[in-house]
Structure formats: structure tokens, C-alpha cells
N, C-alpha and C positions, 0 to 999 in steps of 0.2 A: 770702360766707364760708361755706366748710360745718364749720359746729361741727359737724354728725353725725360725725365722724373724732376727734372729743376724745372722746365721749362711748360708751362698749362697753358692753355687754349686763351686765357685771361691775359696773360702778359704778351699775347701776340696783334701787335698793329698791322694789321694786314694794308693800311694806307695810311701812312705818317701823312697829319696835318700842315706842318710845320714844315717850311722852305730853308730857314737856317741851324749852320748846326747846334749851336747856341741853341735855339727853340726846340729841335727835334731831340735832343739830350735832355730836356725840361720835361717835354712830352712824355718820354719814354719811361724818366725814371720816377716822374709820377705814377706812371702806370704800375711802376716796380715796386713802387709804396703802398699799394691794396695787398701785396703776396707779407703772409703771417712772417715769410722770416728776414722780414725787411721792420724793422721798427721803429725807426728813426730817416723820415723820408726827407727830409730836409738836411741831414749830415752826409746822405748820401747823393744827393745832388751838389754838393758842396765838392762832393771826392771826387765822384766823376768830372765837373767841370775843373777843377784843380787839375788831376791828368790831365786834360785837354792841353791845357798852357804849358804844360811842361812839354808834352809831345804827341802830338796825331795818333790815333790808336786807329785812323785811315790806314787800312795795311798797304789796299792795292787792291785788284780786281775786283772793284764796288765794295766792298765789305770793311767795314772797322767792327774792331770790338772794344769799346769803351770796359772799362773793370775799377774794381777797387775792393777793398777790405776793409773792414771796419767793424768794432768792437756792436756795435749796434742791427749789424746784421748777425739775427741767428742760425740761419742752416743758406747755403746754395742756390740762389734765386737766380735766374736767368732769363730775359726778358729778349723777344724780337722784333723790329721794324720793318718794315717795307719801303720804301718812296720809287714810286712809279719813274715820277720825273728825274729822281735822281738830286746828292744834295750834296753842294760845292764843301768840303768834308777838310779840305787842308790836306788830303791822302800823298800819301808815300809816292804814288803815280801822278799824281795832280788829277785824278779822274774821280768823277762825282760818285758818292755812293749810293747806295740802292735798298743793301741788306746792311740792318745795325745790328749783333749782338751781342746785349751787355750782360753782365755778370757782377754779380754782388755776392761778396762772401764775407765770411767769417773773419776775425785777424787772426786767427790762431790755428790753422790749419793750410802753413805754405805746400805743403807735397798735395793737397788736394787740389789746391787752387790752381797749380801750375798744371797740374793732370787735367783739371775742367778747361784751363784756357788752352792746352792741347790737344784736346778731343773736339771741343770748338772750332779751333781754325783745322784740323784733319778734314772735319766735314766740309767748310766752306770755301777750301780750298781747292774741291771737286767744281769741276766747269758743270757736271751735269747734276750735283746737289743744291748750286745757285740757281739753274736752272730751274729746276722743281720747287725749286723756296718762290722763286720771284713768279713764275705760272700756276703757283697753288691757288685755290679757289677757296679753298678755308683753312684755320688753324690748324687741323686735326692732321692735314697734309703735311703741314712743315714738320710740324711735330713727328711724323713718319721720317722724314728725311734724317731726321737725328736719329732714328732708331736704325736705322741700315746699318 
């Protein structure tokens, strides 16, 4: 599966603003609202902070991957954050995260979407893919890491 094609140089925060997760999930998925196959950026901040309350998408070793589906996204978007300092996330480990990424798709294509949220955490759950995400020095990097 190449999610490097979901994911452009534009949807990558090389340094989240935002201290909470609350705020950095606002940030993000604004940022996911500029990408064509996002069309309704206000239902989709709605979905993602609704998962949140139901359950942490904080997997564990820094990284969450917030998601959702919805009739209003038209193709595969996938968006990434950075936070240097690391952001108190609610995770599965109780350990702050670093790397966020989220995923916005379609309602009507479950086998894809489960193939995109596992070809996602295959990558970031590489010690030495995290690695390269969080010491990238621009987009175009990360975006290589998904291509490996």
C-alpha cells in the first residue's frame, strides 16, 4: 500500500504549536482541511475529537493515530505532526507523544481503511522510522520514511 500518495509536504507540521491534545487535534485537522479530499473540515474535527472520548488513539511509543470516516471526506488524506516537547496524549503507556498520524477517509471503503491504518502503524512502529520522522529536517524526509 503506498500511503506516501495520501500524505504531501502540506499536511506535514514539522512543529506542533499546540501543548494540548485537545489543541494539537484542532491544529492538525485544520491543517487536514486545506487537502481537496477533505470537504467538510468542521465534521471532521467533530469525528476525530468524538474518538478521542471514547478511546486514546495514544497507541504507545510516542505515536497516536487519531482516524475517522466520514461521508464528507472524498479520497485518503492523511496528515502528520511532530511535537518536539512531546504532548501528555492520555496513551496506552501514559507516555507523551511526539509523532501524530491522522487519517481521514471515506465511509464507504472499510478494507481500505483498515489496510491505510495498517500500513501506518507497520511504519511507526519501526524504533528506526520514528527515528527518521522525529530527526527529519523537512517534509519531503518523512514523507521518504513512508515510502521504505
Amino acid at each position: 500500500m503506498d500511503i506516501h500518495g495520501m500524505l504531501s509536504p502540506d499536511r506535514i507540521i514539522m512543529d506542533l504549536q499546540s501543548s494540548t491534545k485537545r489543541d494539537a487535534l484542532v491544529e492538525i485537522v485544520t491543517n487536514l482541511g486545506t487537502s481537496d479530499g477533505v470537504t467538510d473540515v468542521e465534521a471532521l474535527k467533530k469525528a476525530i475529537l468524538e474518538r478521542e472520548e471514547i478511546m486514546s488513539t495514544g497507541v504507545g511509543l510516542t505515536i497516536a493515530v487519531p482516524h475517522a470516516k466520514l461521508a464528507s471526506v472524498k479520497s485518503f488524506t492523511l496528515g502528520l505532526a511532530r511535537s518536539s516537547k512531546g504532548i501528555d496524549y492520555d496513551s496506552l503507556d501514559g507516555q507523551p507523544v511526539k509523532i501524530i498520524v491522522t487519517i481521514a477517509a471515506p465511509d464507504n471503503d472499510q478494507n481500505t481503511y483498515l489496510r491505510v491504518l495498517a500500513a501506518v502503524m507497520h511504519v511507526l512502529r519501526n524504533e528506526d522510522h520514528r527515528k527518521s520522522i522525529l530527526g527529519a529536517t523537512n517534509a519531503q524526509d518523512i514523507i521518504n520514511v513512508f515510502k521504505e
